[in-house]
C-alpha positions in Angstrom: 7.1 24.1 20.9 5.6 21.5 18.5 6.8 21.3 14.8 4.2 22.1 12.6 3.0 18.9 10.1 3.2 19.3 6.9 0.8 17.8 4.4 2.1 16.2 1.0 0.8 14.7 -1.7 1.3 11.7 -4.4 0.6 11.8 -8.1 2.3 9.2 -10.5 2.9 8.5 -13.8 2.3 4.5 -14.4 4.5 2.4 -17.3 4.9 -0.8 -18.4 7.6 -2.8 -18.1 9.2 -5.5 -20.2 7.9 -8.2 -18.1 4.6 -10.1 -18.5 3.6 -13.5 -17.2 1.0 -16.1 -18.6 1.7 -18.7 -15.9 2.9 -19.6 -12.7 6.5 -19.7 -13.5 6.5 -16.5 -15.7 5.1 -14.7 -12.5 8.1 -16.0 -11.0 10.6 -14.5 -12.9 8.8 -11.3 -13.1 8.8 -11.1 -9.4 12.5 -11.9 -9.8 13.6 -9.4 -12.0 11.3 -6.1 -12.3 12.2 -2.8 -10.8 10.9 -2.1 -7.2 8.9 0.4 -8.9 6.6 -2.4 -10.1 6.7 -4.3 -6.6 5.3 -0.8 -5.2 3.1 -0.8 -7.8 1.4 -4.0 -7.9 1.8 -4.6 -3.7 1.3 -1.4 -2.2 -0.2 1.9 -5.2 -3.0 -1.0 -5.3 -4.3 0.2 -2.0 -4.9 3.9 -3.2 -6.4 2.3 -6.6 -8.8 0.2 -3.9 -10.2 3.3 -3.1 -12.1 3.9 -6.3 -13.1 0.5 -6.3 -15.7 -1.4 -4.2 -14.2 -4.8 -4.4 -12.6 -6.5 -1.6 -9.0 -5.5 -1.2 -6.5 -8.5 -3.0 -3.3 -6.7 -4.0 -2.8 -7.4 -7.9 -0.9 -10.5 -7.8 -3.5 -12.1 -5.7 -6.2 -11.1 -8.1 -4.3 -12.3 -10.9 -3.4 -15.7 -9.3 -6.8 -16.1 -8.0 -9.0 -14.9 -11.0 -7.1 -15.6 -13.7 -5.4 -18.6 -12.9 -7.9 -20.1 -10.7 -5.0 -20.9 -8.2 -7.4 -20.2 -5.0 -4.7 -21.6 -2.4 -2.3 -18.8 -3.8 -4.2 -16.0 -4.4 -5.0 -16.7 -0.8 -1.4 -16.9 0.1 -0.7 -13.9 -2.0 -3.3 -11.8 -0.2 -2.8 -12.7 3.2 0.7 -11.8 4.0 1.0 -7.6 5.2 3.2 -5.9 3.4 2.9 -3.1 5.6 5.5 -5.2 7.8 7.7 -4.2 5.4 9.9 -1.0 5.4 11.8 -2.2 2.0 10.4 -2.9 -0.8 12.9 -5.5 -1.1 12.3 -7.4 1.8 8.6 -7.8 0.6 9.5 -8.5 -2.8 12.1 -11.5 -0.8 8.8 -12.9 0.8 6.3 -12.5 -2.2 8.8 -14.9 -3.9 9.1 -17.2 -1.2 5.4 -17.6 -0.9 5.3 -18.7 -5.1 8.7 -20.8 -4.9 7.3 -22.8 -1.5 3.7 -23.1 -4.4 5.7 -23.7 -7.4 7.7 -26.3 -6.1 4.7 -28.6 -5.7 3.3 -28.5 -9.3 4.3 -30.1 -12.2 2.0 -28.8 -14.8 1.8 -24.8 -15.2 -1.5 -23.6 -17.4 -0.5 -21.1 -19.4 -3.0 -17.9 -20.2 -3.9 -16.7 -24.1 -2.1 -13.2 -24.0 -5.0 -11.2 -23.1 -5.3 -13.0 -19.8 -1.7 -12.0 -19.4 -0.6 -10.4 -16.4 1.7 -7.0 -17.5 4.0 -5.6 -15.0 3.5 -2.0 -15.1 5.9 0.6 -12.7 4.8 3.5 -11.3 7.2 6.9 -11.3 5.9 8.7 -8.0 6.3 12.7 -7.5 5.7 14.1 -3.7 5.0 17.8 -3.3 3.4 19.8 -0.8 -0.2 20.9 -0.7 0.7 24.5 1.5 -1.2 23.2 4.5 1.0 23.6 7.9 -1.1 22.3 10.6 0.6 22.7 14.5 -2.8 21.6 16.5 -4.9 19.2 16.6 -8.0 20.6 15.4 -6.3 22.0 12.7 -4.8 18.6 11.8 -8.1 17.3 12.1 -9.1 19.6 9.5 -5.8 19.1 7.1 -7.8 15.2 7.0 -10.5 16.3 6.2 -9.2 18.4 3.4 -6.7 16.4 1.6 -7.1 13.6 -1.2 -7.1 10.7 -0.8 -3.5 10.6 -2.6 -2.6 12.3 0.6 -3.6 10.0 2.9 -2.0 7.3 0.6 1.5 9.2 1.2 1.2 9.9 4.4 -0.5 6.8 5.8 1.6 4.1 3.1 4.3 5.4 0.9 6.0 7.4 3.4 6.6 3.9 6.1 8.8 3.4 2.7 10.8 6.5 2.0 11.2 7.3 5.8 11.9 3.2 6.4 9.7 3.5 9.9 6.8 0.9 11.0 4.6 3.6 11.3 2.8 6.3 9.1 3.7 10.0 8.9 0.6 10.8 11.3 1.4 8.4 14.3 5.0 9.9 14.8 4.2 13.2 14.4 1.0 13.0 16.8 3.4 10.8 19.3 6.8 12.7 19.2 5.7 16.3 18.4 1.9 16.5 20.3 2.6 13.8 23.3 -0.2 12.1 22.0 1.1 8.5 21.8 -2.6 6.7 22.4 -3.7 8.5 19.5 -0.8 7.4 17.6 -1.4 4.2 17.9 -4.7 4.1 17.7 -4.5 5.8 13.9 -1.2 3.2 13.2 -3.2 0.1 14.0 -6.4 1.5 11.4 -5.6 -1.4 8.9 -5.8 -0.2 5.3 -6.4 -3.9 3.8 -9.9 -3.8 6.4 -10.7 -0.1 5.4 -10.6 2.2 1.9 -8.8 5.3 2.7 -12.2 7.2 2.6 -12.9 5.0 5.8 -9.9 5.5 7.4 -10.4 9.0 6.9 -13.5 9.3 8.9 -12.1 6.7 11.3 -9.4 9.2 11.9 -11.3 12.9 12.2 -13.3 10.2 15.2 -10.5 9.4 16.9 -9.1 13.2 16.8 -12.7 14.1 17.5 -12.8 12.3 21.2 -8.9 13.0 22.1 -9.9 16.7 21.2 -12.7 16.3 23.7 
């Protein structure tokens, strides 16, 4: 017999911390030395925070580095690597830095910003709790997504490859090892969140459930 899913939530509570950078190298060390919180925060909570916006996705770094700083090569650098790849937030914090050592390394001359062009590295405290809906089908999990917030899908479908440490989302391996439904499962993993907002993906997913249902 299947094992019911679960659906759980994210709401966080979002600080500063005592690093801010005005130029290249002050990113730098700020990538070096803040809490992962503020790697999570910048990198990956900036793909829930897309979703209210109707920019193109750049994760905050990139924006910085490209709007602020004007550094276009970068910001394109910045933005291009997926940090989905990533099941630590170490590791993508490792090749974030790489990427602006290989950059720095090549300049001499680093503009600095006034302060209110600053970038501030701010953390995010996360809390996870359950919403009380226990799906065990497929139309009723088709249903739970078209309930749920999209802080929801952000747990499910980002934070949780994190916590769990697993290349996929929370969906996929429930679909492929509790429903033997492992087409499905990676049809929802390979729904790239940097392509779509999660309302997208949301209605991207009811479809796909929507014609495996059928």
């Amino acid at each position: 017999m299947a094992k019911p899913f679960q659906f759980f939530t994210e709401q966080g509570i979002v600080y500063y911390s005592t690093f801010k950078a005005d130029n290249l190298k002050s990113l730098l060390t700020g990538l070096r030395g803040v809490p992962s919180s503020s790697i999570f925060f910048h990198l990956y909570h900036s793909l829930l925070r897309r979703h209210f916006t109707t920019t193109d996705y750049m994760n905050d770094f990139a924006q910085w580095v490209w709007g602020v700083l004007w550094h276009k090569t970068l910001g394109e650098k910045l933005a291009s690597f997926d940090p989905l790849e990533f099941t630590r937030i170490r590791d993508a914090r490792t090749k974030l830095i790489e990427i602006l050592e290989n950059y720095v390394g090549e300049t001499e001359y680093f503009l600095r910003v006034p302060e209110e062009q600053a970038f501030y590295f701010r953390c995010v405290k996360s809390f996870i709790y359950p919403l009380g809906i226990q799906i065990s089908t497929l139309h009723e999990f088709m249903q739970g997504i078209r309930m749920v917030s999209p802080n929801s899908l952000f747990y499910h479908l980002i934070e949780s490859r994190l916590r769990l440490r697993v290349d996929s989302n929370d969906f996929s391996l429930w679909l492929a090892e509790e429903m033997d439904q492992p087409e499905l499962a990676g049809e929802i993993n390979n729904i790239s969140p940097y392509e779509y907002n999660l309302e997208e993906i949301r209605n991207k997913i009811i479809t796909l459930v929507q014609d495996a249902v059928k």
